[in-house]
Chimera marker file (.cmm) of the C-alpha trace (Angstrom):
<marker_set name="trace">
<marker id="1" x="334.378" y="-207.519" z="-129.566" r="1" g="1" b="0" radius="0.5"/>
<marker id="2" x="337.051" y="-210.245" z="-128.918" r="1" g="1" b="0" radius="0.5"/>
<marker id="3" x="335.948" y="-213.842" z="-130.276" r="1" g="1" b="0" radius="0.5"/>
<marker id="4" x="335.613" y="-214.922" z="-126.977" r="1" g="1" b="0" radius="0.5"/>
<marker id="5" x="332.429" y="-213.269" z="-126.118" r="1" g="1" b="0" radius="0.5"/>
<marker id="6" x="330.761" y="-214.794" z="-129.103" r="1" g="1" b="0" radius="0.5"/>
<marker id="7" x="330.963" y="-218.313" z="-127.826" r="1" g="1" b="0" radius="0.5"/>
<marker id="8" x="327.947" y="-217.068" z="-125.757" r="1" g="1" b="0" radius="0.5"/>
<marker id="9" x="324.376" y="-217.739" z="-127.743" r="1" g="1" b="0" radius="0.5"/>
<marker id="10" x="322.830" y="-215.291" z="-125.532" r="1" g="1" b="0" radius="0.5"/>
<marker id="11" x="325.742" y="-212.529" z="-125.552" r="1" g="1" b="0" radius="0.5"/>
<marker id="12" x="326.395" y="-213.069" z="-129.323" r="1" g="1" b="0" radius="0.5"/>
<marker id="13" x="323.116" y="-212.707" z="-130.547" r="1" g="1" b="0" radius="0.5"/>
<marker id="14" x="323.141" y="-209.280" z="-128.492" r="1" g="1" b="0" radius="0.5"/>
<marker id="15" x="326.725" y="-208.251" z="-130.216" r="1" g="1" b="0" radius="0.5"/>
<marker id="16" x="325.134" y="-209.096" z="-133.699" r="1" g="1" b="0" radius="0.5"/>
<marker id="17" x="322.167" y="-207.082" z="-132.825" r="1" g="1" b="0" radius="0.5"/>
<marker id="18" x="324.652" y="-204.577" z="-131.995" r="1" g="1" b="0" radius="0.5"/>
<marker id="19" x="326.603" y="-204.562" z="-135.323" r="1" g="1" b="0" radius="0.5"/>
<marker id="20" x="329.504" y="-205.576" z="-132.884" r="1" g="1" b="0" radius="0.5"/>
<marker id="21" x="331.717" y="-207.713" z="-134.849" r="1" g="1" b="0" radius="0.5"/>
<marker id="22" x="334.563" y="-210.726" z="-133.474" r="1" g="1" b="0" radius="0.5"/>
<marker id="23" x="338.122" y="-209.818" z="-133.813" r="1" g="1" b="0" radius="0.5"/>
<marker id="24" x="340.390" y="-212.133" z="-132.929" r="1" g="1" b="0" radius="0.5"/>
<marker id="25" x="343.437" y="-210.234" z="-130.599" r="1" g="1" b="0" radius="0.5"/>
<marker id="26" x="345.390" y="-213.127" z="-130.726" r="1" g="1" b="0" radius="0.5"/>
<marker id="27" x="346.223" y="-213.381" z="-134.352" r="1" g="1" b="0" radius="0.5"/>
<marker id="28" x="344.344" y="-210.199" z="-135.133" r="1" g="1" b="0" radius="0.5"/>
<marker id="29" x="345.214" y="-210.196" z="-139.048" r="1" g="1" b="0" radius="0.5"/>
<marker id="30" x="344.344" y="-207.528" z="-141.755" r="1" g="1" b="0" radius="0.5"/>
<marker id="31" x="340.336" y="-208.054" z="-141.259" r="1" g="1" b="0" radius="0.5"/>
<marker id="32" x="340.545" y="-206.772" z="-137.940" r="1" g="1" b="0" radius="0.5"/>
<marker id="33" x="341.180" y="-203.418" z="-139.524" r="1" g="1" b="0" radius="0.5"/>
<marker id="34" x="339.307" y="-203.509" z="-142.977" r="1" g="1" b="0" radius="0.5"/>
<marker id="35" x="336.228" y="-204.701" z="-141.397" r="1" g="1" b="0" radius="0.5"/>
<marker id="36" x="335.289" y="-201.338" z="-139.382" r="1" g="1" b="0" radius="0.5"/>
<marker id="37" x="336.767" y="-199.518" z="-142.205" r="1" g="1" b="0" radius="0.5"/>
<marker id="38" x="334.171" y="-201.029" z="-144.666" r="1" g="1" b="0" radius="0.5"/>
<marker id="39" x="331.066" y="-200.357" z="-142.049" r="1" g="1" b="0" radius="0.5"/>
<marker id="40" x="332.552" y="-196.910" z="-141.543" r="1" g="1" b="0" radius="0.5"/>
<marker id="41" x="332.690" y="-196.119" z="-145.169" r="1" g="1" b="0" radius="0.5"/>
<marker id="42" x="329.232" y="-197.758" z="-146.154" r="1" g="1" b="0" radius="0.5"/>
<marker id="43" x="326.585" y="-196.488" z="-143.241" r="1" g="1" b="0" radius="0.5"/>
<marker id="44" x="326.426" y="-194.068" z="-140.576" r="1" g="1" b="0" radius="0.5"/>
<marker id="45" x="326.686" y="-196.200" z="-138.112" r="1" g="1" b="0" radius="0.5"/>
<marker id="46" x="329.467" y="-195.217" z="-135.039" r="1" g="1" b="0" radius="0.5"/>
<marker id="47" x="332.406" y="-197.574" z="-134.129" r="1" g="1" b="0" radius="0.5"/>
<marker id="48" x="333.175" y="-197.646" z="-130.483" r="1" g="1" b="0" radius="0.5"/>
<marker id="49" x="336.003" y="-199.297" z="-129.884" r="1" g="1" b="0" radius="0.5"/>
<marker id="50" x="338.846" y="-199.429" z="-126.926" r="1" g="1" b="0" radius="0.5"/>
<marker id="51" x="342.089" y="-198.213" z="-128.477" r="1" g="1" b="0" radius="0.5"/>
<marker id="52" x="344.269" y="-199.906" z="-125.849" r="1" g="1" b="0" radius="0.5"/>
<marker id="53" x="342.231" y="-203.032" z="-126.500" r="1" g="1" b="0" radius="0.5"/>
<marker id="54" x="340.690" y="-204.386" z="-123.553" r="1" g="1" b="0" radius="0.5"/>
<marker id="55" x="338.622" y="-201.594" z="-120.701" r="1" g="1" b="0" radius="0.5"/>
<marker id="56" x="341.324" y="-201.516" z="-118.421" r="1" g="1" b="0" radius="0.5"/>
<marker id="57" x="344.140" y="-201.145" z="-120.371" r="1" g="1" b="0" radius="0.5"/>
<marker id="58" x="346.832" y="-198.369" z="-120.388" r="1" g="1" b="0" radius="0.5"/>
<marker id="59" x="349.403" y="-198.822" z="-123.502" r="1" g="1" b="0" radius="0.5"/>
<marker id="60" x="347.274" y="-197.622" z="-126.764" r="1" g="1" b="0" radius="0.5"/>
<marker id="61" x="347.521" y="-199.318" z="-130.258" r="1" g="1" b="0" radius="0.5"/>
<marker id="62" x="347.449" y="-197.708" z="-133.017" r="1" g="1" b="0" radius="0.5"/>
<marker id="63" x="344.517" y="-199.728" z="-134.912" r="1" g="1" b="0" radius="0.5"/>
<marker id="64" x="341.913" y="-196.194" z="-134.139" r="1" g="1" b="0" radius="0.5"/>
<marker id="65" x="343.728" y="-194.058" z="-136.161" r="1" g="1" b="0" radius="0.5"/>
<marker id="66" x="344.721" y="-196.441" z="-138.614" r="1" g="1" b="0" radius="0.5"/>
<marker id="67" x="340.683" y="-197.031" z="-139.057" r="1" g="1" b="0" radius="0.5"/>
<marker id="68" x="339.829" y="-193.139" z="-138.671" r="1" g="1" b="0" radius="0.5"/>
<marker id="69" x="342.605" y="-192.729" z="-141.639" r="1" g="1" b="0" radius="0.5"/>
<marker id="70" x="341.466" y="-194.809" z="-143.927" r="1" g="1" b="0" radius="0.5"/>
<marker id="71" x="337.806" y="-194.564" z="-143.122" r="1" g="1" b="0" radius="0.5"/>
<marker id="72" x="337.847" y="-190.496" z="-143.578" r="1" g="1" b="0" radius="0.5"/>
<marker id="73" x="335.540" y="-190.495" z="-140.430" r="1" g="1" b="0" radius="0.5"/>
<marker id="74" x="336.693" y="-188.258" z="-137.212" r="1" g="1" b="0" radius="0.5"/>
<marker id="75" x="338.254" y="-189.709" z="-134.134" r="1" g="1" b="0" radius="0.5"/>
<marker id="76" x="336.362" y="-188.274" z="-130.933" r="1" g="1" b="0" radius="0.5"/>
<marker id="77" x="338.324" y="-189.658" z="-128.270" r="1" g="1" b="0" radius="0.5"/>
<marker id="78" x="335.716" y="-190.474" z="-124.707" r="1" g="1" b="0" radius="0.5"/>
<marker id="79" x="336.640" y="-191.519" z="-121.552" r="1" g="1" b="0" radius="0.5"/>
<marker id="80" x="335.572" y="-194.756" z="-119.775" r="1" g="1" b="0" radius="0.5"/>
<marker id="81" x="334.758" y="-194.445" z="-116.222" r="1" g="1" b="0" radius="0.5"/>
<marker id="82" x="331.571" y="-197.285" z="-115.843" r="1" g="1" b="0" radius="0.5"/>
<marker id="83" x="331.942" y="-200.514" z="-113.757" r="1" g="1" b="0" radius="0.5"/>
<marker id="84" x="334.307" y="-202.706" z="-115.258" r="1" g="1" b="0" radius="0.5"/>
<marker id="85" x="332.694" y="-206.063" z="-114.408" r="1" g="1" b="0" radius="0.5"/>
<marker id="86" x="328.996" y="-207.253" z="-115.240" r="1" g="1" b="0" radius="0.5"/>
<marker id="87" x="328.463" y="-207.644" z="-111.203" r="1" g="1" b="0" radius="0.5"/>
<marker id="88" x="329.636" y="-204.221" z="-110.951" r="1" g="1" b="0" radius="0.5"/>
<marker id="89" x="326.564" y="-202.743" z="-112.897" r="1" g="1" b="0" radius="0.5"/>
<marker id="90" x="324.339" y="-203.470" z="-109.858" r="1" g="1" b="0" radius="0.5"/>
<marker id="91" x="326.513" y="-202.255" z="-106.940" r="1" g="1" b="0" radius="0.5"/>
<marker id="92" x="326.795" y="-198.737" z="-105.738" r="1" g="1" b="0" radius="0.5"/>
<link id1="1" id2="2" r="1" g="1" b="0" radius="0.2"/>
<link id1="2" id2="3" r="1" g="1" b="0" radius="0.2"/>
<link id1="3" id2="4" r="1" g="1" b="0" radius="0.2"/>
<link id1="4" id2="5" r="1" g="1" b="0" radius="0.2"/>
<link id1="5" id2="6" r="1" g="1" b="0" radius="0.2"/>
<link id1="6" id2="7" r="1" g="1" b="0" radius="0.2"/>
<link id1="7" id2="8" r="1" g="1" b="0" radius="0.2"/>
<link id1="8" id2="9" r="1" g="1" b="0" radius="0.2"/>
<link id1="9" id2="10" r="1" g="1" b="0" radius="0.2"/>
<link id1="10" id2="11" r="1" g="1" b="0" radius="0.2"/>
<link id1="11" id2="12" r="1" g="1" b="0" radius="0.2"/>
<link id1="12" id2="13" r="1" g="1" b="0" radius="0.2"/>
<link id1="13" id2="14" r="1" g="1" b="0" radius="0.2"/>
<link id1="14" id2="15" r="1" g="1" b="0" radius="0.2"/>
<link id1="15" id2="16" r="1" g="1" b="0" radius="0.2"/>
<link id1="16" id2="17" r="1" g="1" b="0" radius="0.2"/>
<link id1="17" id2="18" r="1" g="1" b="0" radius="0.2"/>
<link id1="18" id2="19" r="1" g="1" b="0" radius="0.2"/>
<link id1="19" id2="20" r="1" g="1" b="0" radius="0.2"/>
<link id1="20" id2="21" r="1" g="1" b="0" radius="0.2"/>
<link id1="21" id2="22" r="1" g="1" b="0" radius="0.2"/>
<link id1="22" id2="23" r="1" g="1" b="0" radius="0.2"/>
<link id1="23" id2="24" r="1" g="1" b="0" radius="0.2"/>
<link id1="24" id2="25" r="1" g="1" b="0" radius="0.2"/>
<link id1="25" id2="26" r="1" g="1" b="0" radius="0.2"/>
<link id1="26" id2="27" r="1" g="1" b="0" radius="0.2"/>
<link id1="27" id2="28" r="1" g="1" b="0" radius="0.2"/>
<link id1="28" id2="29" r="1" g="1" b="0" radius="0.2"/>
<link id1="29" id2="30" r="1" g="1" b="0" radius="0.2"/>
<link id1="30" id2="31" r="1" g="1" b="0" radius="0.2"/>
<link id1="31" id2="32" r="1" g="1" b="0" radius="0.2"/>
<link id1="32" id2="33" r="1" g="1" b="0" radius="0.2"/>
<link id1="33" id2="34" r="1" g="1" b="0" radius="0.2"/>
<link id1="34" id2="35" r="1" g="1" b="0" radius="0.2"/>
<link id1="35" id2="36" r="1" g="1" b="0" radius="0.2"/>
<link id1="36" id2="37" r="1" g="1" b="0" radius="0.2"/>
<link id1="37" id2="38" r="1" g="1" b="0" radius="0.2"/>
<link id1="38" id2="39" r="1" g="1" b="0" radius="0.2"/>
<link id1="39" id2="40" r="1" g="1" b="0" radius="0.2"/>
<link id1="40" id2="41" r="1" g="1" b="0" radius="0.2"/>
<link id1="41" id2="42" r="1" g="1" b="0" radius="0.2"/>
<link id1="42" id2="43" r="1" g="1" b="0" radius="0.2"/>
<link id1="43" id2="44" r="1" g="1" b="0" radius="0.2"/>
<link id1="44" id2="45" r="1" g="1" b="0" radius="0.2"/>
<link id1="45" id2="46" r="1" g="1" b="0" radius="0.2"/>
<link id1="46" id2="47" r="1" g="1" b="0" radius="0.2"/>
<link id1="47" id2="48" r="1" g="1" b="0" radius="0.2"/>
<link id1="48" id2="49" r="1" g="1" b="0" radius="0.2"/>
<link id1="49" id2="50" r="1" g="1" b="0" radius="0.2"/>
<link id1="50" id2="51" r="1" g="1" b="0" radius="0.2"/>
<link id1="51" id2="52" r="1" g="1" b="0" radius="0.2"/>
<link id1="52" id2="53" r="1" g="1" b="0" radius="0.2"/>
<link id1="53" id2="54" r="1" g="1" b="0" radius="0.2"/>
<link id1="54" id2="55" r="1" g="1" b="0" radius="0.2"/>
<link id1="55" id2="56" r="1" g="1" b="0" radius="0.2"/>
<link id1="56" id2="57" r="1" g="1" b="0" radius="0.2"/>
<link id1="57" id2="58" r="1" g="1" b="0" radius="0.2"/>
<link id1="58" id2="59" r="1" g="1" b="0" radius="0.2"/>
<link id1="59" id2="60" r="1" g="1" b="0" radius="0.2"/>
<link id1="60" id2="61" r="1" g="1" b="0" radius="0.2"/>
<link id1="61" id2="62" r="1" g="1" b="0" radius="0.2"/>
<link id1="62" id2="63" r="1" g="1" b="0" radius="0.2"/>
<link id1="63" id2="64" r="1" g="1" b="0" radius="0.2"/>
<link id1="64" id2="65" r="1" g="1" b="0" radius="0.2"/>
<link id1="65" id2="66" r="1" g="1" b="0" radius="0.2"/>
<link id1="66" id2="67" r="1" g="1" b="0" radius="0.2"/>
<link id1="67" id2="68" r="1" g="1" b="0" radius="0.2"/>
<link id1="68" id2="69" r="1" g="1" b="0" radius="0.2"/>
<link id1="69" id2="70" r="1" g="1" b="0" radius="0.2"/>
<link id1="70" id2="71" r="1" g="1" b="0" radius="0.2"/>
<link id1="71" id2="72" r="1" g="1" b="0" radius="0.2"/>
<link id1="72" id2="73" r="1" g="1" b="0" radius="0.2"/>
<link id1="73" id2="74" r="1" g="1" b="0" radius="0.2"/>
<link id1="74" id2="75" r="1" g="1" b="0" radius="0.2"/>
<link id1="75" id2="76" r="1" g="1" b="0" radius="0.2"/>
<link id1="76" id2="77" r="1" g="1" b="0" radius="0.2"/>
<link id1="77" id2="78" r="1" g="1" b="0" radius="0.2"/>
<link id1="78" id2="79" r="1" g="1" b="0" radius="0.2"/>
<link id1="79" id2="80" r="1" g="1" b="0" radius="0.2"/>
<link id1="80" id2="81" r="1" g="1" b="0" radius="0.2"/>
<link id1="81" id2="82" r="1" g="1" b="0" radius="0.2"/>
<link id1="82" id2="83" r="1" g="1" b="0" radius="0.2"/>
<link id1="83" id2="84" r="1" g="1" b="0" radius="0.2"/>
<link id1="84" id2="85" r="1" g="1" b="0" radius="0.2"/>
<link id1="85" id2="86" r="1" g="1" b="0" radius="0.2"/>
<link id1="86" id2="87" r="1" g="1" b="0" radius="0.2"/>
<link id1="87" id2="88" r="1" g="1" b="0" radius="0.2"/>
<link id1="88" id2="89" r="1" g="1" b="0" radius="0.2"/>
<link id1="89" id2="90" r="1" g="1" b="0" radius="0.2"/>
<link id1="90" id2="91" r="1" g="1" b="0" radius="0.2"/>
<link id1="91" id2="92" r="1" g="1" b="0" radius="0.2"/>
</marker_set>
C-alpha cells in the first residue's frame, strides 16, 4: 500500500493486520521489490497488488512480473471492477 495510507492509526493498523506493507511510489527503491519477493518465498500467503500502481490506472509497470520471476510463484492476472472510492462502497 502507498506510505500515505499508513499515516492513518486506524487504516494502518488494518494494513498491518493485513500483511499489507508501505511502499513508497515516489522514490520506490529496491525494497519495494525484495520485500513481496521475501513474503512470497517464505509463506503462503497471496500478494495482491495493482500492476499499473494505483486502481484506476491504465499504463502497467513491470514490478508484477519482476516479483512473480524472482519469487517462482504464478501470476493470475484479475480484473478490478468494485467502487473506486470509500463513499462508493455504500451507494448503488
Amino acid at each position: 500500500a502507498k506510505k500515505e495510507l499508513f499515516k492513518n492509526p486506524i487504516l494502518r493498523w488494518v494494513l498491518l493486520h493485513a500483511n499489507a506493507f508501505s511502499v513508497d511510489r515516489d522514490n520506490p527503491g529496491p525494497s519495494a521489490i525484495k520485500k513481496p519477493v521475501r513474503i512470497l518465498r517464505k509463506s503462503d500467503l497471496s500478494l495482491i497488488l495493482f500492476p499499473s500502481g494505483t486502481r484506476h490506472s491504465t499504463q502497467l509497470k513491470s514490478g508484477a512480473a519482476l516479483i512473480a520471476q524472482l519469487s517462482g510463484v504464478p501470476l493470475v492476472p484479475t480484473v478490478y471492477q468494485g467502487p473506486l472510492t470509500f463513499k462508493q462502497l455504500f451507494t448503488r
